[in-house]
N, C-alpha and C positions, 0 to 999 in steps of 0.2 A: 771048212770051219777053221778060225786063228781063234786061238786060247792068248789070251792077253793078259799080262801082271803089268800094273799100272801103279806108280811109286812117284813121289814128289818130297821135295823138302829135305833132302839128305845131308844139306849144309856140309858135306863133308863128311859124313859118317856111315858108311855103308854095313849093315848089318849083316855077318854073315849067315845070317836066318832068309834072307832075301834068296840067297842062292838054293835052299831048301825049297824054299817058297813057290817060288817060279820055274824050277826044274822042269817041269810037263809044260812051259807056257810056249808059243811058239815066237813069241816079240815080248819085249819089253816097253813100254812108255813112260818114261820121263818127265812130269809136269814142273820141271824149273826148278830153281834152287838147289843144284847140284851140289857146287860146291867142289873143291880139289879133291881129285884121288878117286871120283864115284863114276864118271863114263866111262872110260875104258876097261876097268873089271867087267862092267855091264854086257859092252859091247862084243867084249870075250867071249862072253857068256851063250849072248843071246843077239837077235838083230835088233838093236836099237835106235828108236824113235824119241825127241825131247825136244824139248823149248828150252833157252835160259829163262833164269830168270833173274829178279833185279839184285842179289848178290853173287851171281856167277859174273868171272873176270872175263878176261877180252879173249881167252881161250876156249873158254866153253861158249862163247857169244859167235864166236869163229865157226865153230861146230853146227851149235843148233842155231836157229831159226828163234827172232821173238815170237811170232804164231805158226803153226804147220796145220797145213788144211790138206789131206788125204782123203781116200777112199779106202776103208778097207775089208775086202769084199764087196758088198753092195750100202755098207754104210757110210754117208758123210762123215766125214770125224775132221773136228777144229779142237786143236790144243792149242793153249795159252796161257802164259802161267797168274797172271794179274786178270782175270776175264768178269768176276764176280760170280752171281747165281741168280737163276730163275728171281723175277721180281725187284734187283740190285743186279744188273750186269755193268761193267764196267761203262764207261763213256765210249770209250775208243770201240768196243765191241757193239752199242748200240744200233748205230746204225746197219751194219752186214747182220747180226743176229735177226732181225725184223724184219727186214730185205727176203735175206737168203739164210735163212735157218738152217744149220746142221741136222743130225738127227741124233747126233752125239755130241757131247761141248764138254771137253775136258778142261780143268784149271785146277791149278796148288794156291802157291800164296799164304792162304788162311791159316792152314794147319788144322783146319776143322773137316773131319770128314761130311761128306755131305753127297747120298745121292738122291735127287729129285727129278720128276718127270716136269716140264714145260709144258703147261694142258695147252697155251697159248700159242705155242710155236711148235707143238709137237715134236719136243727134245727133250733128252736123256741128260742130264747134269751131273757127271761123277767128279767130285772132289775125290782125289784117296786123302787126305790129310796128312801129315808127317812121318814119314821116315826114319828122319834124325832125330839128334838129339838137343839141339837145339830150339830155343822157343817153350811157349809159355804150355803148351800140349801136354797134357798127362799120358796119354797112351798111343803111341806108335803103329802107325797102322799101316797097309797095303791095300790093294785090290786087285781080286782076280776077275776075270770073265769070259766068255767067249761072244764072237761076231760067227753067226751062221746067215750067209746071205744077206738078208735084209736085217736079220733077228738079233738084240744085244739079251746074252740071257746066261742061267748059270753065274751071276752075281756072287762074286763072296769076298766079303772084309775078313781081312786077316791083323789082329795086334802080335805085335811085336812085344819080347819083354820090355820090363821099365825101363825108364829113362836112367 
């Protein structure tokens, strides 16, 4: 079993409520939009996973990956940080999404949490929404999980204080 804390959107402001947060998790993920000064606390921290995203500089771009398609455990997992959602996926993700479906499809971007099942393609869709503090978002959020074998479960949105 991996206990997963799953964070996006830090523009740069890393909460030290994060490190409470994720203490028990055994990886962290990353969905883009870092921002300076936020990967390598993380990766201090914990073993880290992430994409850039379209305001991280040619350092953090150097780092991560625009998409990162893994396994972990027995589930598919595709992160990307621009990818869309169930019913609106990106262009660029259309066609592998419908191909060859994940069974997990992480993306940031929005700043809108958002988790939905894919009855269509039999996929899990977790947005965590933002992080930072940055953006039009009122409340701050994270997610936690676990991957046991094939199973994503144990879900929990955690807010952050205000902006």
């Amino acid at each position: 079993m991996k206990k997963i804390g799953l964070i996006s959107d830090t523009h740069g402001f890393l909460d030290d409520a994060v490190f409470k947060h994720f203490d028990a998790v055994d990886e962290i993920w990353h969905a883009g939009d870092f921002g300076a000064n936020v990967d390598e606390p993380l990766a201090n921290f914990k073993p880290l996973r992430g994409v850039f995203g379209n305001i991280d500089d040619s350092l953090i771009r150097g780092r991560f990956p625009e998409q990162n398609r893994f396994m972990c455990e027995q589930v598919d997992v595709w992160m990307t940080h621009i990818g869309g959602y169930p019913g609106k996926y990106s262009s660029y993700v259309k066609p592998e999404i419908y191909t060859k479906p994940p069974k997990l499809f992480i993306t940031g971007h929005s700043h809108i949490l958002k988790v939905m099942f894919d009855e269509k393609i039999k996929c899990l869709h977790i947005n965590p929404g933002a992080a930072g503090k940055q953006g039009w978002h009122k409340v701050r959020t994270l997610v936690r999980f676990c991957i046991s074998d094939e199973n994503i479960h144990t879900l929990e949105v955690i807010e952050l204080s205000g902006r």
